[in-house]
C-alpha positions as CSV (number, residue, x, y, z in Angstrom):
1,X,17.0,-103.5,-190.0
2,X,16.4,-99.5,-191.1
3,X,12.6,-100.2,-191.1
4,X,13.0,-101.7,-187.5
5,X,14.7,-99.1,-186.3
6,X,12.3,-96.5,-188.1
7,X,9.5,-98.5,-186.0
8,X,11.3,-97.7,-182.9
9,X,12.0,-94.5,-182.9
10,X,7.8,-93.8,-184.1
11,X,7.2,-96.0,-180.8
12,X,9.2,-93.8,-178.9
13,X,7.9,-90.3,-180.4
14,X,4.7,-91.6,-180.1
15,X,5.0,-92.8,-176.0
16,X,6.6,-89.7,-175.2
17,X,3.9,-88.0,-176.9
18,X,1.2,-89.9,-174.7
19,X,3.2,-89.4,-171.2
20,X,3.8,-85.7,-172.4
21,X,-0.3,-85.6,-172.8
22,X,-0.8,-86.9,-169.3
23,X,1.9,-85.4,-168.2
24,X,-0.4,-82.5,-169.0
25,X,-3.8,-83.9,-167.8
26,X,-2.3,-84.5,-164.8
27,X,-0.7,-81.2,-163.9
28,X,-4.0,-79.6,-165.2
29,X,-5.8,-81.9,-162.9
30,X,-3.5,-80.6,-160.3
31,X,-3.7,-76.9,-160.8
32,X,-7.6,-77.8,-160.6
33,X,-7.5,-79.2,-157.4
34,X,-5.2,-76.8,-156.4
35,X,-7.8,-74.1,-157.2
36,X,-10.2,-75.8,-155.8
37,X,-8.6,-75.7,-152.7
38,X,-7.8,-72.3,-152.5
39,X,-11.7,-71.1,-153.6
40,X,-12.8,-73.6,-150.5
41,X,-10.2,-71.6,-148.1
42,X,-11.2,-68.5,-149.0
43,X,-14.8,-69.2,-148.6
44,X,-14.1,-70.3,-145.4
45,X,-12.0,-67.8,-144.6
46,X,-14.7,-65.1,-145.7
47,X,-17.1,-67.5,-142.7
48,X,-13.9,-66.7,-140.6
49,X,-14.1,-62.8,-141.3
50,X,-17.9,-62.6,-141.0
51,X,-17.8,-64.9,-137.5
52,X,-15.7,-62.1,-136.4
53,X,-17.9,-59.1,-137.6
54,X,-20.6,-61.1,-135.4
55,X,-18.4,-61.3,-132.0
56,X,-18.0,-57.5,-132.3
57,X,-21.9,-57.2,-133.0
58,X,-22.1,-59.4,-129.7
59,X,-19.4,-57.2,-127.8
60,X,-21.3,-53.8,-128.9
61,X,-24.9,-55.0,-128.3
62,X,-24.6,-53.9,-124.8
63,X,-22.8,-50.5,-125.2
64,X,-24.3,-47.5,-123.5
65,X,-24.2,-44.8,-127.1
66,X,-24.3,-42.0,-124.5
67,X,-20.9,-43.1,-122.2
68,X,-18.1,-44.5,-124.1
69,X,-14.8,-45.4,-121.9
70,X,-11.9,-47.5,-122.2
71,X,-12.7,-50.3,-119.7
72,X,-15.8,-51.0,-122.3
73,X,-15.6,-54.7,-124.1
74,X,-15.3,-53.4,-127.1
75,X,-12.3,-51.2,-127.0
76,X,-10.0,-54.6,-125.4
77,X,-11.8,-57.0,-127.4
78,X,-9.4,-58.3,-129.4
79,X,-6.2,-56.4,-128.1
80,X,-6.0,-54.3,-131.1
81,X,-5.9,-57.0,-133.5
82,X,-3.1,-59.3,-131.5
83,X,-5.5,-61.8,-130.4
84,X,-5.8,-64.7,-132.9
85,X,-9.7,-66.4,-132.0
86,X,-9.6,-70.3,-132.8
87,X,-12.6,-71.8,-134.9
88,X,-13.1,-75.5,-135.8
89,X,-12.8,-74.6,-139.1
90,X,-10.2,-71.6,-139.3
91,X,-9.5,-68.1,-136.9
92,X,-9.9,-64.4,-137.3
93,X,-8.1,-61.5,-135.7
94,X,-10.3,-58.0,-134.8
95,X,-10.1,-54.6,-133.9
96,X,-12.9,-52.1,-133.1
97,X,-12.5,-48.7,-133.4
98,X,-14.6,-45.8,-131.7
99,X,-15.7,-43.8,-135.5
100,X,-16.3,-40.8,-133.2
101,X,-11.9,-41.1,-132.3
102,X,-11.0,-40.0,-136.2
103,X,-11.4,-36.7,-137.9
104,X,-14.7,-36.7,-139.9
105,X,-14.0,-35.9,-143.3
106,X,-17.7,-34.3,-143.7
107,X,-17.9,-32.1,-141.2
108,X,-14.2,-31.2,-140.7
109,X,-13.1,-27.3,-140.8
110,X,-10.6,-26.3,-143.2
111,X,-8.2,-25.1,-140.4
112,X,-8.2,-28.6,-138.7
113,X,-8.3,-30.4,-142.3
114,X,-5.3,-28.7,-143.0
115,X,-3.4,-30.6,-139.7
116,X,-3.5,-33.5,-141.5
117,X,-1.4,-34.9,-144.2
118,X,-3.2,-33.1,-146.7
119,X,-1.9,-30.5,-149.1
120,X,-3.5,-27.4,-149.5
121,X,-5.1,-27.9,-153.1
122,X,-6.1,-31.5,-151.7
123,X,-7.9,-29.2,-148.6
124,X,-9.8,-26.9,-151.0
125,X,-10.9,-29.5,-153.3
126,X,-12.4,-31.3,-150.7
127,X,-14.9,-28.6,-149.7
128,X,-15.6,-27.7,-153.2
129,X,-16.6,-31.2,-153.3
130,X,-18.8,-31.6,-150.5
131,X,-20.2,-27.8,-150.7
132,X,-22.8,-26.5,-153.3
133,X,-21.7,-23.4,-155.0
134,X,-20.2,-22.9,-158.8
135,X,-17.7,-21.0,-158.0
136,X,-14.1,-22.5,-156.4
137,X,-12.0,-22.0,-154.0
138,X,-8.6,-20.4,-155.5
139,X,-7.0,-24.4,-155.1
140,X,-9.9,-26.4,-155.5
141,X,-12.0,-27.8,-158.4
142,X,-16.3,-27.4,-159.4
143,X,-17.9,-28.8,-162.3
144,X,-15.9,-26.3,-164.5
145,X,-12.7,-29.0,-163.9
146,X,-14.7,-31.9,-163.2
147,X,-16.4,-31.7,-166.6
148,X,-13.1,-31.1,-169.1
149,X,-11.3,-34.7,-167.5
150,X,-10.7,-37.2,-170.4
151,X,-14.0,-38.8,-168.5
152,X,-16.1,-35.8,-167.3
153,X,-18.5,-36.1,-164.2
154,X,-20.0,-33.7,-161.8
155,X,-18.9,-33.0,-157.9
156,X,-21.0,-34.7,-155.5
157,X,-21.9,-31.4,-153.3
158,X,-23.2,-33.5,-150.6
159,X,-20.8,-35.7,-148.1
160,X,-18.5,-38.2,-148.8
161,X,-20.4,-41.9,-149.4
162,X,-17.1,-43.5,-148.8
163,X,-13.3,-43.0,-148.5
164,X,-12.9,-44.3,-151.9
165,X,-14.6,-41.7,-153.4
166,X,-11.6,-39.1,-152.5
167,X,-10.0,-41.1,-156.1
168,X,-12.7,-38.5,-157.9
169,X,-11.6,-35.4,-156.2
170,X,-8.6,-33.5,-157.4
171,X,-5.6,-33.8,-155.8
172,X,-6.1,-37.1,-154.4
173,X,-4.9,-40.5,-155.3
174,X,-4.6,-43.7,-153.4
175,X,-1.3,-43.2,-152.6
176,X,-3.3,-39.6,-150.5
177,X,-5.1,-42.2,-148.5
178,X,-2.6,-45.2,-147.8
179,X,1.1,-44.0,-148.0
180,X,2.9,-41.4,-145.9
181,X,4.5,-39.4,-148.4
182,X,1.7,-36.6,-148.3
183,X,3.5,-32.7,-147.7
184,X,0.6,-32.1,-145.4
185,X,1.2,-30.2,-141.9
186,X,0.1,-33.2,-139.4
187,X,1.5,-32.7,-136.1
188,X,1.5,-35.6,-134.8
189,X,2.2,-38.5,-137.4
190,X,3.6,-41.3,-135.1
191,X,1.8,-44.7,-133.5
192,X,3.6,-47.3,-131.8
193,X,3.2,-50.9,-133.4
194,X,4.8,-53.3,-130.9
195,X,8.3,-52.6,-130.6
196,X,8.6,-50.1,-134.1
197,X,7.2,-46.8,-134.6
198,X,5.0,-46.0,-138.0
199,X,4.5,-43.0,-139.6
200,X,0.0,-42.5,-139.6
201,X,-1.6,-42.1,-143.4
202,X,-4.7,-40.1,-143.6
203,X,-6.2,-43.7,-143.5
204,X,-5.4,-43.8,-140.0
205,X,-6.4,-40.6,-138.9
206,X,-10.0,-40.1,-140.9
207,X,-13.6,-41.3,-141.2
208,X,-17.0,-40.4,-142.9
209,X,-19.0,-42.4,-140.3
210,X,-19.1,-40.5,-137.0
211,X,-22.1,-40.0,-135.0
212,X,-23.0,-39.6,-131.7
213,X,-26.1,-38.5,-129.5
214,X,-27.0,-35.4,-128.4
215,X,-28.2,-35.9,-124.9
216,X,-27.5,-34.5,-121.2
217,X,-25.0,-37.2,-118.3
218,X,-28.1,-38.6,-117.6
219,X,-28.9,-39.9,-121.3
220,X,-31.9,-37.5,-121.4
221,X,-32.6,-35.1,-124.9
222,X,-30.7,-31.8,-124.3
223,X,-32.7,-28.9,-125.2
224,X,-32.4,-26.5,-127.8
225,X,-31.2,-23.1,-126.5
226,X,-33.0,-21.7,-130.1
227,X,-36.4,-22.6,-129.3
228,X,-36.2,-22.6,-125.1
229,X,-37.7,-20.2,-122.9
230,X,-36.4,-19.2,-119.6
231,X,-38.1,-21.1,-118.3
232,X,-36.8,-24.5,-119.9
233,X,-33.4,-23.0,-120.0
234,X,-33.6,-22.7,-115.8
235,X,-35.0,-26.1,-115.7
236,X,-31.9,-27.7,-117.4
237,X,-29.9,-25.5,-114.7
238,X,-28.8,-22.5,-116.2
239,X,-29.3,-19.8,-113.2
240,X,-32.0,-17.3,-114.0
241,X,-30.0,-13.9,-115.1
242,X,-27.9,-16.2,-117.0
243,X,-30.7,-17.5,-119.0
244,X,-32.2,-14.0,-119.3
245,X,-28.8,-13.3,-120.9
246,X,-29.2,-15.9,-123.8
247,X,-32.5,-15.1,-124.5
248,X,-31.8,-11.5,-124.9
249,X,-28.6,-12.3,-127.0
250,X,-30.8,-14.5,-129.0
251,X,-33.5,-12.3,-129.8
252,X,-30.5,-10.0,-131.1
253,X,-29.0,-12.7,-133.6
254,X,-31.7,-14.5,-134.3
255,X,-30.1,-18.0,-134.0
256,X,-27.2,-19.4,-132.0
257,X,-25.0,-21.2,-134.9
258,X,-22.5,-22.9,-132.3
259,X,-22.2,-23.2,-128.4
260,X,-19.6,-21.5,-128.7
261,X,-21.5,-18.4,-129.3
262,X,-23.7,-18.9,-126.2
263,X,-20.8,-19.2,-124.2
264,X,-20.1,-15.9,-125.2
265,X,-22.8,-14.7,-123.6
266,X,-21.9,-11.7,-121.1
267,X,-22.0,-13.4,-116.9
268,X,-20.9,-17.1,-118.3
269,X,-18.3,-18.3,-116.6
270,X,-16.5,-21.6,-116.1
271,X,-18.7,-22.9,-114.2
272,X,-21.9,-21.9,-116.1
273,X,-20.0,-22.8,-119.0
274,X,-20.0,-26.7,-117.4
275,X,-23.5,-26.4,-117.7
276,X,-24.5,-25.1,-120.8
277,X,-22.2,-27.2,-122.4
278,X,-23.9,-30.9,-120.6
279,X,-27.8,-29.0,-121.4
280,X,-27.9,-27.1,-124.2
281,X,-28.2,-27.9,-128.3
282,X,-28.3,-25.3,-130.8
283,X,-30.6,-28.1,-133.3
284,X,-32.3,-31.2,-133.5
285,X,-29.7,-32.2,-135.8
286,X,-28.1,-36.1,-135.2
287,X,-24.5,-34.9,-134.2
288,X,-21.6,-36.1,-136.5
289,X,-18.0,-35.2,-136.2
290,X,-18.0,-34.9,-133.1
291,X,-14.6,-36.3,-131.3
292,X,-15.1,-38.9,-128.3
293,X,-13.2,-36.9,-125.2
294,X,-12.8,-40.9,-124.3
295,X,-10.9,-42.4,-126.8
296,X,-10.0,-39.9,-128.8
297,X,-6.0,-39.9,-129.5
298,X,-3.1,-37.7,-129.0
299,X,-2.6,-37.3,-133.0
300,X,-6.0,-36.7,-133.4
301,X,-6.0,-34.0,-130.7
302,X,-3.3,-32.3,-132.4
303,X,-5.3,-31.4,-135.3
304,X,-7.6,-29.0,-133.0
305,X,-6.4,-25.8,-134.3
306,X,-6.3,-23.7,-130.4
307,X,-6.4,-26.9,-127.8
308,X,-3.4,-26.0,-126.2
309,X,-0.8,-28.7,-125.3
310,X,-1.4,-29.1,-121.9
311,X,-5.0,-29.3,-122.8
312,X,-4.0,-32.3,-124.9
313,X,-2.3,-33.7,-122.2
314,X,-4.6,-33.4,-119.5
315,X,-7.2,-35.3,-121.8
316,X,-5.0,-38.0,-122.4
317,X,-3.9,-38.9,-118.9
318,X,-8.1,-38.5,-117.7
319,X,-9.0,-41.5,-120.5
320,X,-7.7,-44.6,-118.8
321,X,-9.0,-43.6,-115.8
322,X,-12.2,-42.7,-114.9
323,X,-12.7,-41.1,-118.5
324,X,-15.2,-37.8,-119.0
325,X,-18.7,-38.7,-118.1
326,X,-20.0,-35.4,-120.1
327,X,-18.3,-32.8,-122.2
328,X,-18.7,-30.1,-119.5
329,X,-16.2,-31.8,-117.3
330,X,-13.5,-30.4,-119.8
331,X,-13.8,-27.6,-118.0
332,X,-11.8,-28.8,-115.2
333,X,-9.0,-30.0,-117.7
334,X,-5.3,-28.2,-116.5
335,X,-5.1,-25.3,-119.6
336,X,-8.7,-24.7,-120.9
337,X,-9.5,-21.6,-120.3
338,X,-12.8,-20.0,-121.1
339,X,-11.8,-18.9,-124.8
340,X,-10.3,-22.7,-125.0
341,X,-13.9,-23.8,-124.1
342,X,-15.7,-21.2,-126.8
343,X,-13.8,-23.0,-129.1
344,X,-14.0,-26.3,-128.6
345,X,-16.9,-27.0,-126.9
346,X,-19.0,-28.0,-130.3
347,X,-16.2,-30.5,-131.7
348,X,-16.5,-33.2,-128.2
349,X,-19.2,-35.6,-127.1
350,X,-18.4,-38.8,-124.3
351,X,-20.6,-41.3,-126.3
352,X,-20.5,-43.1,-129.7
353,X,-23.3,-44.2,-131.9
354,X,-20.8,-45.4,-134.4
355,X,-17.9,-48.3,-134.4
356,X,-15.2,-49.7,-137.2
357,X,-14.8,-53.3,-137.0
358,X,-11.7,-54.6,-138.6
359,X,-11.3,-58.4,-139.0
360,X,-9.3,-60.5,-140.8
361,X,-10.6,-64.2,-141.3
362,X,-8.2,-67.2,-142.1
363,X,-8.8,-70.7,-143.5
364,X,-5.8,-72.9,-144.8
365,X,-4.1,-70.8,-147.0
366,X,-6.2,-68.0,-147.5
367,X,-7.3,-64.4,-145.5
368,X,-9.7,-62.5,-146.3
369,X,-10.3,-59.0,-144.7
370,X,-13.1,-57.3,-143.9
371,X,-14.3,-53.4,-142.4
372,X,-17.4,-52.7,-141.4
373,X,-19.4,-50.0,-139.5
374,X,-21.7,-50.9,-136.9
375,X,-24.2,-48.3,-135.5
376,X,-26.4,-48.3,-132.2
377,X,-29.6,-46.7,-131.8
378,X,-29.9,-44.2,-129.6
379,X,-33.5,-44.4,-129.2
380,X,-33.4,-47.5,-127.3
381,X,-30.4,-46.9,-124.8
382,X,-31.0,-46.4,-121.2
383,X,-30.1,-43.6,-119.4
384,X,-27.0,-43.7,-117.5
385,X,-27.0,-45.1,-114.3
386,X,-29.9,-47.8,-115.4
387,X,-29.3,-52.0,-115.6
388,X,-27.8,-53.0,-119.3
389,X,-28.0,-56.3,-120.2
390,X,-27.5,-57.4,-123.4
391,X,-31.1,-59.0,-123.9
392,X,-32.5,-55.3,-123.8
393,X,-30.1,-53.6,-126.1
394,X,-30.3,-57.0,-128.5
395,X,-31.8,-55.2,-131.9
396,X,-29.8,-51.9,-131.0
397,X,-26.9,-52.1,-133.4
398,X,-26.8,-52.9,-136.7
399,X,-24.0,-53.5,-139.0
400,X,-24.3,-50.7,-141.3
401,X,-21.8,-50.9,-144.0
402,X,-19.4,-53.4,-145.2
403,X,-16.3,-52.1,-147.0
404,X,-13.9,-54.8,-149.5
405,X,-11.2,-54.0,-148.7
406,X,-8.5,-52.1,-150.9
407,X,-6.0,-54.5,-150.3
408,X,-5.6,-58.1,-149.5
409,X,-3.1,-58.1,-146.8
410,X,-4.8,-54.7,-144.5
411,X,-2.5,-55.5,-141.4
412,X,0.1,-53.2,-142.1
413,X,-2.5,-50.4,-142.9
414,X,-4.3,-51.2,-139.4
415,X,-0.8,-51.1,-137.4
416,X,-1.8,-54.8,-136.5
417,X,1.4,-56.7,-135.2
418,X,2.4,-59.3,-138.3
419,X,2.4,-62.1,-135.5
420,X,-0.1,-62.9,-132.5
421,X,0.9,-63.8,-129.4
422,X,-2.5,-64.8,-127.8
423,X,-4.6,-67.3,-129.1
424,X,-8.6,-67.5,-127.7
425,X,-9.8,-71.1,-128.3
426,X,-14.0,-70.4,-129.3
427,X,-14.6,-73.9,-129.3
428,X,-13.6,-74.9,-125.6
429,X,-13.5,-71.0,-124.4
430,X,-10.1,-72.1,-122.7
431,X,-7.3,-69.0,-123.3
């Protein structure tokens, strides 16, 4: 009787054993497929992202790089990331963003850097970064620092590659780019988000990517007021003893650094100001930095050290309307004054050769977001007032760079709304 009951209970141990072993097989077999799964939705949600990346290639391949405004395609497209665009096999949600709206990193001025949330060591450090020189700036950081970190390297002394690459530069941290806990002086640090109000990072505010084109209203090459004569300088419509003016003052300094400085020319006024302002170049250089008078935003305007408010205003109210067809009509802006223009006049253009696409792509379970920059080239847009179609500018823009990235779920960080409320059906083209 013991010995059957000793048979028993090895029975049991040893079926519990087996169903605790397939037990196990099976939720292995489980977790497999579940993986599975999740690596199929995510590579189809990557199709989902990069589907969107193309439809904003599509909306920008007709874009005019020489007049941006806000009744373009591109800047609805999407309705800042609230429309939800229906795939057979998943969606994807996209914003594009005019580079040439956001504060350019590279080319920024201390005084205006220090209008955003950055500190003042963060400032500093930042143009000892980008600038050759061994010697620092009383807050900022050379090799000298660089090279006595646990992990030594060397400043870059050229521009920022990426936003990421702030992480090297002392001061900065991710929590610099993303959170809003910076003691910078910003003075304007508020976006509305459907019905709440967020606070803007520097991530919101900032970009290394802007360029634009340096060419008249009509689309044509501006000329270069250091290497014109009077004659070309009366050709682009600068009255005669005005241009005699700026050729004297240039033979007295040589070169013309800014615009402003030609403005400063004695007989300019307002009005020749308007003129200068739409002809003239002082290089050959491709701009970058420069701030889109068309969609650039009330925040970023505020970080113009000397636009005064009503300026700002003035600006603002001009965009959704018929928008600036050239920099010289700021001139006719309520509050800008001839000193205002002196001062400004370098930092505008009206066109963009540079765009951010955000796009987040979703499959079953998974998302996946993407940025990338798409440029056009200049070279090949028509002058304004000429047919576009998009079969002519086809081969124009060109996605330059695409970022991974910092964090999976990005639509906080783009002041996205969490939900959509309109859904754009791709397959039937219904709404």
């Amino acid at each position: 009787m013991k010995r059957r009951g000793a048979i028993l209970v090895m029975t049991l141990a040893v079926l519990t054993a087996v169903i605790a072993v397939l037990a196990g097989a099976a939720a292995m077999q489980q977790l497999a497929f579940k993986a599975a799964i999740n690596r199929t939705d995510r590579e189809r949600a990557r199709l989902m992202a990069e589907s969107g990346l193309q439809r904003a290639l599509t909306s920008l391949a007709s874009q005019n790089p020489n007049a941006t405004t806000q009744n373009d395609e591109w800047f609805t497209l999407g309705t800042s990331g609230n429309d939800k665009f229906l795939l057979d096999d998943g969606s994807f949600r996209l914003q594009i963003v005019d580079a040439n709206s956001l504060v350019n990193l590279n080319t920024a001025a201390q005084e205006q850097l220090l209008r955003l949330p950055l500190t003042e060591e963060q400032v500093e450090s930042l143009l000892d970064w980008r600038t050759t020189g061994a010697q620092a700036r009383p807050n900022g950081a050379k090799d000298s620092y660089y090279n006595q970190l646990a992990y030594p390297y060397n400043a870059a002394y050229k521009d920022l590659q990426s936003l990421d690459e702030l992480m090297l530069i002392k001061g900065f941290t991710p929590a610099t780019l993303y959170q809003t806990s910076q003691g910078g002086v910003s003075t304007a640090t508020m976006v509305s988000s459907g019905t709440q109000q967020n606070q803007l990072t520097l991530y919101d505010l900032v970009t290394i990517d802007s360029i634009s084109s340096a060419t008249n209203p009509q689309g044509r090459p501006k000329t270069n007021v250091n290497t014109a004569t009077q004659q070309q300088l009366q050709t682009a419509g600068i009255p005669a003893q005005i241009a005699r003016n700026i050729i004297t003052q240039r033979n007295r300094v040589r070169t013309f650094a800014t615009l402003g400085d030609v403005l400063r020319v004695q007989g300019i006024t307002t009005r020749n100001a308007s003129t200068i302002i739409d002809s003239l170049i002082v290089n050959n250089n491709t701009p970058t930095g420069k701030l889109d008078l068309n969609t650039v935003t009330e925040s970023i305007l505020n970080t113009i050290p000397n636009l005064p408010p009503d300026a700002i205003q003035g600006i603002l109210q001009r965009q959704p309307q018929a928008g600036f067809r050239s920099v010289g009509e700021l001139a006719n802006v309520p509050g800008v004054t001839m000193s205002v223009l002196q001062q400004t006049a370098d930092l505008f253009t009206t066109g963009s050769r540079s765009f951010i696409v955000r796009v987040v792509g979703a499959a079953g379970s998974a998302t996946i977001p993407l940025e990338a920059v798409v440029t056009i080239d200049a070279s090949s847009a028509p002058a304004t007032g000429s047919t576009v179609t998009t079969t002519a500018s086809i081969g124009t823009v060109k996605m330059a760079k695409i970022y991974e990235t910092p964090y999976t779920d990005m639509i906080p960080y783009w002041n996205w709304q969490a939900d959509t409320t309109n859904e754009v059906d791709l397959t039937t083209g219904a709404r």
